[in-house]
Each structure stands twice: as C-alpha cells, then as structure tokens.
RODO-2510 file (C-alpha; in nm, 4 decimals, decimal comma):
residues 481
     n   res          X          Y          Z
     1     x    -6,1171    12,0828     8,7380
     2     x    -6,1012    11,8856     8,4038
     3     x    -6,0024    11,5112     8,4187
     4     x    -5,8243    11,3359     8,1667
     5     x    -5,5253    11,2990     7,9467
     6     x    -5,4611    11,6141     7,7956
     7     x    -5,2573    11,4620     7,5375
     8     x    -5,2752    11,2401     7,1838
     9     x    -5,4136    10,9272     7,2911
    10     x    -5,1557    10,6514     7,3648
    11     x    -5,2418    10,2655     7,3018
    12     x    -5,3977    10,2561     7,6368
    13     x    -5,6482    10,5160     7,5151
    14     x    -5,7297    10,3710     7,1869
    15     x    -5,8247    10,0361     7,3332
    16     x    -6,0909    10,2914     7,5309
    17     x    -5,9242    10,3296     7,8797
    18     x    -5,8874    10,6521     8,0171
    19     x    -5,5056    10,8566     8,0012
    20     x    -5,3905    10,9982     8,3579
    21     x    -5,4201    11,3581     8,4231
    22     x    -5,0447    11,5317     8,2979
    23     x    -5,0811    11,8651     8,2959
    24     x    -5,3851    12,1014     8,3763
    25     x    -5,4458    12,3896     8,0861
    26     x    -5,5353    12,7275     8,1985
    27     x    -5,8716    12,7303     8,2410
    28     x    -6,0482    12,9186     7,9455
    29     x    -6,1587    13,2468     7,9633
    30     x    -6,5565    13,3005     8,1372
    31     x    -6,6684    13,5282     7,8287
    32     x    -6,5333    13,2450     7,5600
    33     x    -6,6761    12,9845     7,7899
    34     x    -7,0298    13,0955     7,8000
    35     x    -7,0303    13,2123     7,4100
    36     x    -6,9354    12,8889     7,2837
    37     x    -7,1880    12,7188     7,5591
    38     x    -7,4422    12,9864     7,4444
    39     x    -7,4090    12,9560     7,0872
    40     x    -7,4634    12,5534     7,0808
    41     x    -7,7849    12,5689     7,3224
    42     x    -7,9128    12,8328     7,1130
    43     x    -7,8570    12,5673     6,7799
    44     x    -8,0405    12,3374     7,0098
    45     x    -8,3098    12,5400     7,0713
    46     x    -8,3684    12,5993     6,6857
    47     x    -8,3353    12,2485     6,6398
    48     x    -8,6314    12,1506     6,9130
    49     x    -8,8032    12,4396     6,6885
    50     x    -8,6939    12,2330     6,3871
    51     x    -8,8513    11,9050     6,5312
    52     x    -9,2168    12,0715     6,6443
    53     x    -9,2319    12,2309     6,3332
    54     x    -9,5429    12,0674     6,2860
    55     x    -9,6795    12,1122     6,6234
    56     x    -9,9251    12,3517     6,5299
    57     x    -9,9406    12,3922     6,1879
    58     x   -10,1139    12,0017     6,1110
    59     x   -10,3664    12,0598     6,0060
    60     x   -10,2156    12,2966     5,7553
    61     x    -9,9927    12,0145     5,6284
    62     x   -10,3012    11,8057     5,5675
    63     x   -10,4575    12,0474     5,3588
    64     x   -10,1734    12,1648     5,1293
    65     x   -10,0343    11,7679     5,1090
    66     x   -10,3939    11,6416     5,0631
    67     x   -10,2694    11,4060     5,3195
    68     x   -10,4684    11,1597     5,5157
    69     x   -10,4270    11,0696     5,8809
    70     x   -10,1709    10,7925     5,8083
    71     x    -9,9922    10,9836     5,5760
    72     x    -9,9350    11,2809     5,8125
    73     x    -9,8619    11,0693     6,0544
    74     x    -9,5639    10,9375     5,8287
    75     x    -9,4274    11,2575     5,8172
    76     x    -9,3525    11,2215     6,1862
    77     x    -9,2600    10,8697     6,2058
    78     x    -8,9753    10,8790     5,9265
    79     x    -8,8404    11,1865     6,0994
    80     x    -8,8332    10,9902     6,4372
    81     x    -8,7281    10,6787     6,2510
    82     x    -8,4125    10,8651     6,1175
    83     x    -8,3405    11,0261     6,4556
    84     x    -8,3447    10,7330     6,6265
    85     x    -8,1124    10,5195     6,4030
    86     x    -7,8825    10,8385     6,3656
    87     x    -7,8185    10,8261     6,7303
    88     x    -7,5121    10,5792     6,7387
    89     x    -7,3912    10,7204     6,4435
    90     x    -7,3433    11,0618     6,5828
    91     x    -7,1950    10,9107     6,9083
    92     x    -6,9508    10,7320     6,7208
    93     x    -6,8551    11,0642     6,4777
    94     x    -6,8720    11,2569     6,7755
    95     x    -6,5527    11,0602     6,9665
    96     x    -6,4010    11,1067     6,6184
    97     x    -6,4417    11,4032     6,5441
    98     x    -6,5485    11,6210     6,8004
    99     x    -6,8278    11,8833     6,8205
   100     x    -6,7724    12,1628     6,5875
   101     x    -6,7868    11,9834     6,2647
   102     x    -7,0382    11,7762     6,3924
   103     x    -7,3351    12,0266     6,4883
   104     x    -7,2318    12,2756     6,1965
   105     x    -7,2784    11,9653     5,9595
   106     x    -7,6357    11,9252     6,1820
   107     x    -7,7556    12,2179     6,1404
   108     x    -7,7099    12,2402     5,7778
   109     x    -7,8787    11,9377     5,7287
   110     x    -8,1717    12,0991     5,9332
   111     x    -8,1441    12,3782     5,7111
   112     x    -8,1649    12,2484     5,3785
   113     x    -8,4548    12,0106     5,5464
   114     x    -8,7007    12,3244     5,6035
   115     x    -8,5565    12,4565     5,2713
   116     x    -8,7221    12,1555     5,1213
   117     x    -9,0425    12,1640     5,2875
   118     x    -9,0624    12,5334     5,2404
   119     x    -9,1055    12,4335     4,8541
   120     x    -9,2633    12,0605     4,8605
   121     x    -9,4995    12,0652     4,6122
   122     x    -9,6123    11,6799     4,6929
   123     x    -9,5940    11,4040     4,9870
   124     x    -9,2823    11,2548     4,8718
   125     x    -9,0716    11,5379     4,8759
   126     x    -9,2288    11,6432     5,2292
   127     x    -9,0943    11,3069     5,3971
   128     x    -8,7768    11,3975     5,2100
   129     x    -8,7324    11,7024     5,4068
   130     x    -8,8751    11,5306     5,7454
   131     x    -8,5707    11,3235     5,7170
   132     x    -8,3214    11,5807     5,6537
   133     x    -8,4755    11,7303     5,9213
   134     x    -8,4149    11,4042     6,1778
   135     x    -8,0565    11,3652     6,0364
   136     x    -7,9375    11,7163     6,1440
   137     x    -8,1874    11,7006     6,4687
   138     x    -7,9760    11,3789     6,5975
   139     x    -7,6745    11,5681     6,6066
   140     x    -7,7307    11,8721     6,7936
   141     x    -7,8174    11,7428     7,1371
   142     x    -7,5244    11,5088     7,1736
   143     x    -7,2790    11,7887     7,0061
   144     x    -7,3894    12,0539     7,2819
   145     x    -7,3430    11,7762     7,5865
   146     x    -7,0196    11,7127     7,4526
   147     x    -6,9265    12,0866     7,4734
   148     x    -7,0507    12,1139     7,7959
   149     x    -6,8230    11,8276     7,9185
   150     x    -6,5045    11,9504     7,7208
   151     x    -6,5478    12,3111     7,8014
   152     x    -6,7181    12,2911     8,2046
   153     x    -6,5097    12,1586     8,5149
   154     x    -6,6910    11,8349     8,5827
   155     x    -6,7897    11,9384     8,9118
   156     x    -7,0157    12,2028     8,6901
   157     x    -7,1105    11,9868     8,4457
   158     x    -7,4333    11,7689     8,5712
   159     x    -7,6055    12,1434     8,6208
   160     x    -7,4933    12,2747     8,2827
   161     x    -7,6693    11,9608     8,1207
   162     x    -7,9978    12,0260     8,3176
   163     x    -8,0135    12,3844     8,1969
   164     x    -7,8982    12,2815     7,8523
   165     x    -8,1965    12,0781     7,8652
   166     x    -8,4261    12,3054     8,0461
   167     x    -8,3179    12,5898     7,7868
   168     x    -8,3548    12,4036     7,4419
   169     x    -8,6545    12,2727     7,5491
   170     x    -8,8473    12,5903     7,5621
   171     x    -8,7337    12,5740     7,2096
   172     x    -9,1110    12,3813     7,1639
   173     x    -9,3045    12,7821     7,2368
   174     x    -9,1499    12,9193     6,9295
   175     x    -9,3173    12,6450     6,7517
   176     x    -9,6603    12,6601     6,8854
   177     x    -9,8317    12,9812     6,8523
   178     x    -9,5150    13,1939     6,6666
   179     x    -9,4854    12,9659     6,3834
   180     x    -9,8492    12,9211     6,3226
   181     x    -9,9458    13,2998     6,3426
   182     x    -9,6318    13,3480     6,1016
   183     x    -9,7544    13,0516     5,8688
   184     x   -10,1400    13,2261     5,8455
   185     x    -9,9944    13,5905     5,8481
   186     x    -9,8082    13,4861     5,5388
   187     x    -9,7687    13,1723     5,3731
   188     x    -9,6244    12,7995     5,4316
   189     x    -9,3266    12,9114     5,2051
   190     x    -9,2498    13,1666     5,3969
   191     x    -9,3130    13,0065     5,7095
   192     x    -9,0398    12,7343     5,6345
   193     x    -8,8733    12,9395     5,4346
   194     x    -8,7873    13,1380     5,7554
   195     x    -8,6635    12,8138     5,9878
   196     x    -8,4332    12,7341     5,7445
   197     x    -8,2729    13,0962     5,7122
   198     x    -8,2417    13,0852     6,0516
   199     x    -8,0488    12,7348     5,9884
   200     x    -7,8321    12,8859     5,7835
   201     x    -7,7357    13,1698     6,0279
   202     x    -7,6487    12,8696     6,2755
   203     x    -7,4290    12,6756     6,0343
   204     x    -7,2450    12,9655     6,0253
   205     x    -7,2297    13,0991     6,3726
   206     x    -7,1660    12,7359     6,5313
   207     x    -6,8560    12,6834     6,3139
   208     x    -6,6968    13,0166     6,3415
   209     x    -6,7805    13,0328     6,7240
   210     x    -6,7874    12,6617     6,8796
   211     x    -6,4604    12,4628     6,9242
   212     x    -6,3792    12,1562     6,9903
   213     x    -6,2039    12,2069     7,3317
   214     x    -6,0348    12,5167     7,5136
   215     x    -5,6889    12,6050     7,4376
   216     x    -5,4471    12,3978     7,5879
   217     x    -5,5871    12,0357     7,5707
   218     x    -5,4558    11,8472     7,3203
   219     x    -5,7258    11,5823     7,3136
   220     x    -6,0678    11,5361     7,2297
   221     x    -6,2613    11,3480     7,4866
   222     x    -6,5574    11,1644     7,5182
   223     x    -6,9046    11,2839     7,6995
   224     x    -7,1273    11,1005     7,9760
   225     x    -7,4463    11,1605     7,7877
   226     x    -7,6497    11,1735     8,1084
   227     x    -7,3820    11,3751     8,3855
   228     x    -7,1652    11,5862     8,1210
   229     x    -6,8619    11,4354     8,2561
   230     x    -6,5235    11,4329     8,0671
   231     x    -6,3566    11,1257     8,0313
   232     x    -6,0294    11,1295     7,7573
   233     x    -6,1401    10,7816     7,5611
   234     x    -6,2047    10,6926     7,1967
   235     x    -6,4630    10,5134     7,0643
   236     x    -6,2989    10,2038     6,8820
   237     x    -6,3958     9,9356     7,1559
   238     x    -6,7914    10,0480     7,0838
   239     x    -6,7235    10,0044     6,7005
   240     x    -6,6685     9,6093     6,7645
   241     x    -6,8616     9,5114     7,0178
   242     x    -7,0131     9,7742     7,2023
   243     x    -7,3504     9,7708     7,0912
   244     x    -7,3776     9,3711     7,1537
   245     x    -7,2067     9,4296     7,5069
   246     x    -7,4345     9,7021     7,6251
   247     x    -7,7227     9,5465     7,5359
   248     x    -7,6332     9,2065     7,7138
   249     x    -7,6340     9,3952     8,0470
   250     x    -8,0203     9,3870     8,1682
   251     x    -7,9802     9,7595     8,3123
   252     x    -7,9144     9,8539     7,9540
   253     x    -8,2470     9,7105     7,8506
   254     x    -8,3762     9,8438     8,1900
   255     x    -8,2977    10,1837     8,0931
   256     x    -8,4051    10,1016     7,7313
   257     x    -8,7535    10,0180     7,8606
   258     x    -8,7737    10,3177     8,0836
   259     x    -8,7413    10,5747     7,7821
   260     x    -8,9409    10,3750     7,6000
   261     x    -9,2578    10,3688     7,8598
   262     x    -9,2907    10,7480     7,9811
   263     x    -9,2197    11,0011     7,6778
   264     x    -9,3858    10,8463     7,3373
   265     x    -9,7213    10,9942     7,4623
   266     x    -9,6275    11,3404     7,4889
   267     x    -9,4009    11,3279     7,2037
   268     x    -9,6644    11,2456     6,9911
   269     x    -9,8916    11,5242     7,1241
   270     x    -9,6336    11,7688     7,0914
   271     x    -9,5125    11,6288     6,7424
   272     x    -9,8317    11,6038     6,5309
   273     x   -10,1594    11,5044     6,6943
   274     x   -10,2181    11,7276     7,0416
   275     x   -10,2956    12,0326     6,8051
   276     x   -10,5809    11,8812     6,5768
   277     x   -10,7232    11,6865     6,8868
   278     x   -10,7594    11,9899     7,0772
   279     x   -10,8820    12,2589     6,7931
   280     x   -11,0788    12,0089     6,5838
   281     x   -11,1672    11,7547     6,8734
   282     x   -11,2079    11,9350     7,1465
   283     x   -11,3493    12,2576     6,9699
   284     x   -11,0847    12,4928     7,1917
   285     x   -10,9497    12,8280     6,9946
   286     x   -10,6123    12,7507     6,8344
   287     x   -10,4690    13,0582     7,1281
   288     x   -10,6226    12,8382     7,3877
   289     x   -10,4805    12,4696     7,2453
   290     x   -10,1735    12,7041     7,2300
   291     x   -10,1764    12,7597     7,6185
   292     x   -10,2451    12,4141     7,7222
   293     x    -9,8881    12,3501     7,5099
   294     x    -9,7146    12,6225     7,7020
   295     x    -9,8421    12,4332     8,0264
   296     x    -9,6825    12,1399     7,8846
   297     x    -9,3357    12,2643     7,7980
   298     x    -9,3176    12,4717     8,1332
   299     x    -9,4632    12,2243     8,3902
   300     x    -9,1877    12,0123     8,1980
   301     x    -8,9180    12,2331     8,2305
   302     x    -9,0086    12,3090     8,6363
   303     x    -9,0731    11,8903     8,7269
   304     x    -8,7504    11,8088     8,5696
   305     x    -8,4607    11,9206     8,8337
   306     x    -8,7615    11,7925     9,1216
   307     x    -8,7599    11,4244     8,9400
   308     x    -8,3960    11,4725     8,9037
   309     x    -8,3565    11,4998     9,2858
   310     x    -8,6008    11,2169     9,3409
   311     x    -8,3759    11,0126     9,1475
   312     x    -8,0527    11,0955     9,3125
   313     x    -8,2159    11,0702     9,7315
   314     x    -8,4036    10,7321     9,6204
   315     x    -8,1508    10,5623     9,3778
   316     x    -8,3057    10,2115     9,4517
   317     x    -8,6462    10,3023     9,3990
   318     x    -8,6751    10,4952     9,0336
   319     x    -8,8943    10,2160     8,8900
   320     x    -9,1179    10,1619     9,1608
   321     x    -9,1158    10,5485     9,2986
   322     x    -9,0716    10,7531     8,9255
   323     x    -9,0643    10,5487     8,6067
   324     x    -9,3742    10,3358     8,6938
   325     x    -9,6002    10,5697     8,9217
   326     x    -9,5697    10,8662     8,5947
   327     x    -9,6810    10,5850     8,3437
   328     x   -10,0034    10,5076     8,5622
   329     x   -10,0598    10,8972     8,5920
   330     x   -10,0309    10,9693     8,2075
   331     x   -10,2556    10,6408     8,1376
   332     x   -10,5211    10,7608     8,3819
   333     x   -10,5367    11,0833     8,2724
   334     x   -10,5766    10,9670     7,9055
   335     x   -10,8210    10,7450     8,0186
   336     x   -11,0384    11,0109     8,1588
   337     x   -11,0662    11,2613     7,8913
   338     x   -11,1601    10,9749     7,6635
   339     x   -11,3993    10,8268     7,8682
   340     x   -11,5123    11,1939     7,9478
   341     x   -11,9189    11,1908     7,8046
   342     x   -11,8452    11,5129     7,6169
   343     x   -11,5878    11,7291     7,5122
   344     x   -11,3347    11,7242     7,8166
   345     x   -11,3199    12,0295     8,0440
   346     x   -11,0680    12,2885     8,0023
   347     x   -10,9323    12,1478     8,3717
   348     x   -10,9261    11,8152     8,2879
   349     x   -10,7064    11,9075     7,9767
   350     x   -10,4711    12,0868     8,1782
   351     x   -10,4407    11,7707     8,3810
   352     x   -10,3574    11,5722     8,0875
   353     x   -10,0706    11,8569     7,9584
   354     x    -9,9258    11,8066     8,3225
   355     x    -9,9288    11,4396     8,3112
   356     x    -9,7589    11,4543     7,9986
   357     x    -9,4934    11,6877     8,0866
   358     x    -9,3917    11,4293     8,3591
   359     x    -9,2633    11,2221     8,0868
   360     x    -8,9901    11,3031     7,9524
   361     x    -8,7618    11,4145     8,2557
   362     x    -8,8852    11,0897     8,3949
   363     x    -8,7068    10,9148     8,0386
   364     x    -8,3746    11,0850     8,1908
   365     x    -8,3770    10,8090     8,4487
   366     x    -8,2574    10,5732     8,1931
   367     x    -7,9390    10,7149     8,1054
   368     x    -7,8552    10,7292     8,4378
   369     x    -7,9031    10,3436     8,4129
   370     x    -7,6228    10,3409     8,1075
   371     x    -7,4097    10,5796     8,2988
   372     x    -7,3897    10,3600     8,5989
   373     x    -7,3737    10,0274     8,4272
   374     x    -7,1719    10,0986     8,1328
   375     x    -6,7626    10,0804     8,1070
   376     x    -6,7036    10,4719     7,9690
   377     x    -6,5665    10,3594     7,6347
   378     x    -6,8620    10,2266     7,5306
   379     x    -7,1074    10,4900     7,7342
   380     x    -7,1685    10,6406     7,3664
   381     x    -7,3252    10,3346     7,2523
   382     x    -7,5236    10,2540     7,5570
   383     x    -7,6866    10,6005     7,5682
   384     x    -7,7710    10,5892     7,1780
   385     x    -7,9551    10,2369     7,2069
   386     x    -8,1480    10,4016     7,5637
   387     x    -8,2504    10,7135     7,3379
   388     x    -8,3813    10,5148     7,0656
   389     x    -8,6374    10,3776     7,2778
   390     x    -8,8421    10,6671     7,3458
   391     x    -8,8275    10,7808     6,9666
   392     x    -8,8947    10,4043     6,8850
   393     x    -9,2163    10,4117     7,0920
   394     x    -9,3362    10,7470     6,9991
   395     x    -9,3128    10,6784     6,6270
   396     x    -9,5329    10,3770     6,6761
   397     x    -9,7896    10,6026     6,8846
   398     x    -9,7710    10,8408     6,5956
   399     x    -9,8153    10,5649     6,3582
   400     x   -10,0924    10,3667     6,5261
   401     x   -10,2843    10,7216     6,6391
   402     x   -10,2916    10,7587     6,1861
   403     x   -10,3817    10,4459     6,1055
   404     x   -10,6982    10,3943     6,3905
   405     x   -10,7899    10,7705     6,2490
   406     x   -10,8202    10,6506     5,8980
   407     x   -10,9721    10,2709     5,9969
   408     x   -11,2810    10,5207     6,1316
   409     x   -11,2924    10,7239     5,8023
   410     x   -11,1746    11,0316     6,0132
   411     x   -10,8234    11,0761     5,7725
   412     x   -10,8739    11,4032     5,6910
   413     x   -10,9360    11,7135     5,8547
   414     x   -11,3028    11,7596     5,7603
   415     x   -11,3531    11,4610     5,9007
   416     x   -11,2105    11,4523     6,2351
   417     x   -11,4022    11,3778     6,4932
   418     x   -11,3957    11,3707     6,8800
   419     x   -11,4797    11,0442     6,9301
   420     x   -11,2173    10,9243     6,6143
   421     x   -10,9334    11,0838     6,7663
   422     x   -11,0575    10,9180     7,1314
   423     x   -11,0547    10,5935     6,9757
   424     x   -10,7241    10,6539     6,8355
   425     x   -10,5885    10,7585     7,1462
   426     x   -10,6455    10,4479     7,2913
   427     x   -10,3537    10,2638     7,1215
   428     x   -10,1092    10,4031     7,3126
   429     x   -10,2656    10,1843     7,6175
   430     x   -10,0896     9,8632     7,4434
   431     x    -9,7032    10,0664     7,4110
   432     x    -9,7602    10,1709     7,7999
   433     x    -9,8426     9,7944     7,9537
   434     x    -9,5824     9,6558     7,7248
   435     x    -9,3485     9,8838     7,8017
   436     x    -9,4237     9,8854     8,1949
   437     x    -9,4378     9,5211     8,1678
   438     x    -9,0449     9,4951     8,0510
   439     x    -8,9200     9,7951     8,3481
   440     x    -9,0644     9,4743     8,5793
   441     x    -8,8910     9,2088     8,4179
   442     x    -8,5796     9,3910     8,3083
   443     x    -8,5702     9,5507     8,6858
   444     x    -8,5962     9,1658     8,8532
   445     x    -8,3274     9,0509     8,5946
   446     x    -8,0736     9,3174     8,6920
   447     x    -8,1127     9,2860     9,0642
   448     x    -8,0543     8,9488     9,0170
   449     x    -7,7178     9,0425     8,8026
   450     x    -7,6264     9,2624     9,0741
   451     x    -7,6439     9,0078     9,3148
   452     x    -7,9592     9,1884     9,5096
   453     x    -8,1755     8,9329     9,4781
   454     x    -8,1365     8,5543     9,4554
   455     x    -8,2846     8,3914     9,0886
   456     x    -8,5949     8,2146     9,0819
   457     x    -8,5008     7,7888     9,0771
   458     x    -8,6973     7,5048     9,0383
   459     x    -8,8321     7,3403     9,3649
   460     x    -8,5756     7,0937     9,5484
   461     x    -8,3104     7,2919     9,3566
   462     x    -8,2310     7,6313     9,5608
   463     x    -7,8935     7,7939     9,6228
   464     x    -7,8211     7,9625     9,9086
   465     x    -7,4937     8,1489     9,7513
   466     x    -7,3863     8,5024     9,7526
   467     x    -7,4431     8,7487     9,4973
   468     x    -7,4076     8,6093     9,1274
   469     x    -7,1585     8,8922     9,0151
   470     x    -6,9910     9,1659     9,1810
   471     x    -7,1310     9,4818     9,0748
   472     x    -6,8753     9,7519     8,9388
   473     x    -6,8158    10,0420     9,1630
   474     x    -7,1048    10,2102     9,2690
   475     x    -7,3381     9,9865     9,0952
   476     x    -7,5422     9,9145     9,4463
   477     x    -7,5907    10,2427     9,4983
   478     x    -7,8097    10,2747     9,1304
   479     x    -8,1110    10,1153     9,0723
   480     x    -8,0299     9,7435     8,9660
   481     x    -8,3409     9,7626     9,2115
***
C-alpha cells in the first residue's frame, strides 16, 4: 500500500512534514510497473558501465594520453570528485522535480561524456569528459530509488532496492573483459564511441518510458535512500538548514565514517588501478585479471543481502560485528599480497577480490544510520553527505596510489613494477585507521546522544542522570551503539 498525501502539497507539506493518506489510487498496472522499474535499472546498469569504463582499458588510456600515473589517476579522481559533490544537488532536484527529467537529463550527460572521450585528442579534454561522465553518473542511482519508492507498495520496496542494487551492479562485467576485447578488436573511438550510443538510446527510452508516479497520485514524493520508502515531503527545510542539521547529529558522521572506511579500496581497484596491478604487476593474462574482477562483482552481489541480514538481527552491533571486522579483513589481505616475497598466488588474489567485495554492501550500513536518525524532510541531505564519504575516500586512494607510483619513477606503463604498485598500495593503510579511528569515536559520541552510555567527566565531577536526550522513535533499536 502507498503512504502519503496523494495530493498538491499543503503548507504543512512544504515546511517538510508529511500529508495524511486521502485517497488510495488504483494500483498501477504489473506490466507498466515492471517496464518503468526495468527501464531505469537498465540506465543504471549502463551507467555502472559508464563509471568502470576504465576498469580494464588503463593501461590503454596511458598510452594514447601519454599519461603518467598521477595523471591517470586524475582522470578518476575528478570523476569521483564531481559525483560526490553532485550528490545533494540531485537530491534536492530530485524532490523538485521528480525522476523522469532527472535521469533522462543523466544519462545525456553520460552520453555526451563518452562522446567526448571517444574523440579526446589530449589530457584536458579527457578529464572534460570524466566529469560529464560523474555529473550524469550522480543522477541515475538516486532517480531509480526514487522510482522504486513512488511506483512499489512500501512493504515491497526495501527488496526492490536490494535487487536494484544487486542488478546495476553487475553492470561492472560489461566493463571488464567486453569493453576491452571491443576496444583491441577495434579502436578506442569506437570503443567509446559505442557507450555513448548506447547513452543516447537511454535518454530516449527513459523519458518516453519512466514517469514520475503512477496514474492517480497527484504528488511527487520523496525517497528513503536506504529502504525505498515513500514519504509525500518537499525538500525546502534541507535547502536552509539541512545540511548543517544532519551533520550536527554524531550518527550522521557515524554513518559518514562508515562509507568512508570499507569501499574506497575496492573502488579504486575496480576504477583504475586493480587492472594494471594484476596484468603488469602480477604478470596474470588480461582473461585471468578479468576473472578475479568477476569474483569481485559476484561475491559482492551474493554477501550483500547476507550483510544486509546481519545488520537488521544485530542492529546494535554493525560497528563492532560488520563495519569494523570487514576493514581489518580488507587491510590484512592487502597486507599479505604485498608482503607476499614474490608475485602473489593466484589464491591469495582471489582472497583479496573477496575481501574487497565485502566493502561496499558493508558502506550500506551507513544509510541505514541517516535513515534512522534523520527527520524525513531532510533524509535527502543526510544520505548525500553519507555517500560522499566513500567517493571522498576512494578519490584520495586513487590519488595517493598515482602519486607514490610516480615518486618511484614507475608513472608509466613501461615502467610499472610489482614492487611500485606494492608500495603504492600501502597508502590506503593511513584512509583505513583514520577512517576506523572516527566509526570509534563517532560510535561513543552517539551512544552517548542516545542516552546509552553516560559521557566521560572529570574526576569528583560525575552525574548519575538518565539518558542525555530521548532518542526519536526507534532510535534504540539502531546502532547509536
């Protein structure tokens, strides 16, 4: 059943509360339902394609860009950069506009992006298209979990976001070994040239199929980024003070810190630097570094409804049972293919793609932080700042990985070198304790706002009070722990 106020938004509504339910609208018809739901995880699987364009094809930037290690790694990191900073933006548009106009406008973007790069004759114009490319990226994701919650019964809708997810992930294969075999079977023109036909194919089918709610509601509505759920609200409280609001509650910084600390590795294996590490490091055949990527993207796609349930049975334990436990696991397994004596065993690489893959459904923890914490009509806001952090921290890995590549002389292909790129790895130790080190603090800090735990005072000075605040309802039952 949809919840809401299937009307024009009164006062009450523009000042961000939610309308009463009036009337129910037929419920749309199955075959319309799972077109438009079809069509918009499809544009979200090109646009994962989009984003891991690079994935495989590297080293082949490198060469035709001339580009050193820290310039590659640019490409990347403005691409993230833009992504990132796009992603309250797009909230914001998205309670104003709704969906349709939204993704179509995305996947144009996205489109003329790989149009770009198809014909980049220099660096410059390259970067250029890597941030078209993070413009349109940032709005597909939150477009499609908007339809879901506007078009799904809400009952329906935390399982339609985990197989929106699950779907437009495996989005990442089609950029591994297809778009490399396509890139040496013809040319890099062609190549790109090809992702941003199929761009233009989306624009098109994603405005004439995806609207912005069934018949029969009158309303747009706003999404929970992290359940689906429909709430009717608008977004002007979050353009005044939302951002400063959400990020004076500590479980906003909690959840902050949680994406930050357990995807950035993976991303930026997946993104830019897993292929050349494991063709040009590690000496494996580009079909085999290909496989260990596949084991990456499916052992990601199977973990994430298993750390999904983990976080729903053990809601005051996801720091100390998920978020911190996968951060030692990707660490150690870093740790021991660099400190391997010779070129790491094909096992011991597999290890590493499944410690890797643990990350980001384990970054899904902390929206459930700015679900639970977060008054709905600023929930847009809260989830943007949480999804920065991840892309925050993997630009920096991607950035740091460049520059400790060129600081060895190993900036260009011919010179890459196993121990370079194990070297390089190595700075992503620094973004893991400082991000693990914030989870502790920020987790202690919102107990303590919860009223869970008492706050540390000076000797001769101790309370013996009640909880500081009362926590909103169901706030005891999340992790403030």
């Amino acid at each position: 059943m949809f919840h809401g106020a299937f009307r024009r938004p009164g006062r009450a509504e523009a000042l961000g509360y939610a309308g009463d339910v009036t009337t129910l609208p037929p419920p749309a018809r199955p075959w319309r339902l799972w077109l438009v739901w079809g069509v918009g995880v499809a544009a979200y699987m090109l646009s994962v394609t989009n984003r891991t364009s690079l994935a495989a094809v590297g080293v082949d930037a490198a060469v035709r860009f001339d580009a050193d290690a820290s310039t590659l790694s640019m490409f990347a990191v403005i691409q993230l950069f833009v992504y990132g900073a796009m992603q309250i933006p797009v909230g914001i548009l998205l309670d104003r506009f709704g969906a349709r106009p939204i993704i179509t406008a995305g996947m144009f973007l996205m489109a003329i992006g790989q149009l770009v790069m198809a014909f980049a004759p220099d660096v410059g114009t390259a970067i250029f298209a890597r941030m078209l490319l993070g413009a349109g990226d940032a709005a597909i994701f939150p477009s499609v979990l908007r339809v879901v919650a506007v078009w799904f019964p809400e009952k329906r809708a935390p399982f339609m976001v985990q197989l929106t997810g699950i779907v437009g992930q495996s989005g990442q294969l089609l950029a591994i070994l297809p778009m490399a075999a396509l890139l040496h079977a013809t040319s890099w023109t062609v190549a790109f040239g090809s992702l941003a036909g199929l761009g233009v194919l989306f624009t098109v089918l994603t405005f004439a199929v995806i609207r912005n709610r069934p018949p029969g509601l009158a309303a747009d509505v706003s999404v929970d980024t992290a359940t689906g759920a429909m709430h009717a609200v608008t977004s002007s409280a979050d353009l005044r003070k939302g951002f400063r609001e959400s990020w004076a509650h500590p479980a906003t910084r909690l959840a902050f810190w949680s994406h930050f600390t357990t995807p950035f590795s993976g991303t930026a294996f997946m993104l830019l630097w897993g292929f050349p590490f494991l063709t040009v490091g590690e000496g494996l055949s580009p079909a085999m570094a290909s496989l260990i990527f596949t084991i990456y993207v499916v052992a990601g796609m199977l973990v994430g409804p298993v750390i999904g349930a983990l976080s729903s049975r053990h809601p005051m334990r996801r720091s100390r049972m998920l978020v911190l436990p996968i951060v030692a696991i990707q660490m150690a397994a870093w740790l021991a293919v660099i400190a391997w004596p010779d070129s790491a065993p094909l096992w011991l690489l597999f290890v590493l793609a499944l410690a890797l893959s643990l990350g980001g459904p384990a970054s899904m923890i902390g929206f459930d932080h700015a679900r639970t914490y977060n008054p709905r009509h600023r929930l847009s806001t809260a989830t943007g700042i949480v999804n920065v952090g991840g892309f925050l921290a993997a630009l920096l890995a991607i950035l740091l990985i460049g520059i400790a590549m060129d600081a060895q002389g190993a900036g260009t292909p011919d010179t890459y070198t196993l121990e370079a790129f194990r070297l390089a790895f190595l700075t992503q130790v620094p973004l893991w304790l400082l991000g693990a080190g914030f989870v502790i603090f920020e987790r202690r800090r919102t107990r303590v706002h919860l009223g869970l735990e008492q706050p540390r005072t000076r000797r001769g000075d101790r309370r013996t009070t009640g909880p500081l605040d009362e926590p909103m309802l169901g706030e005891k039952d999340e992790e403030g722990s």
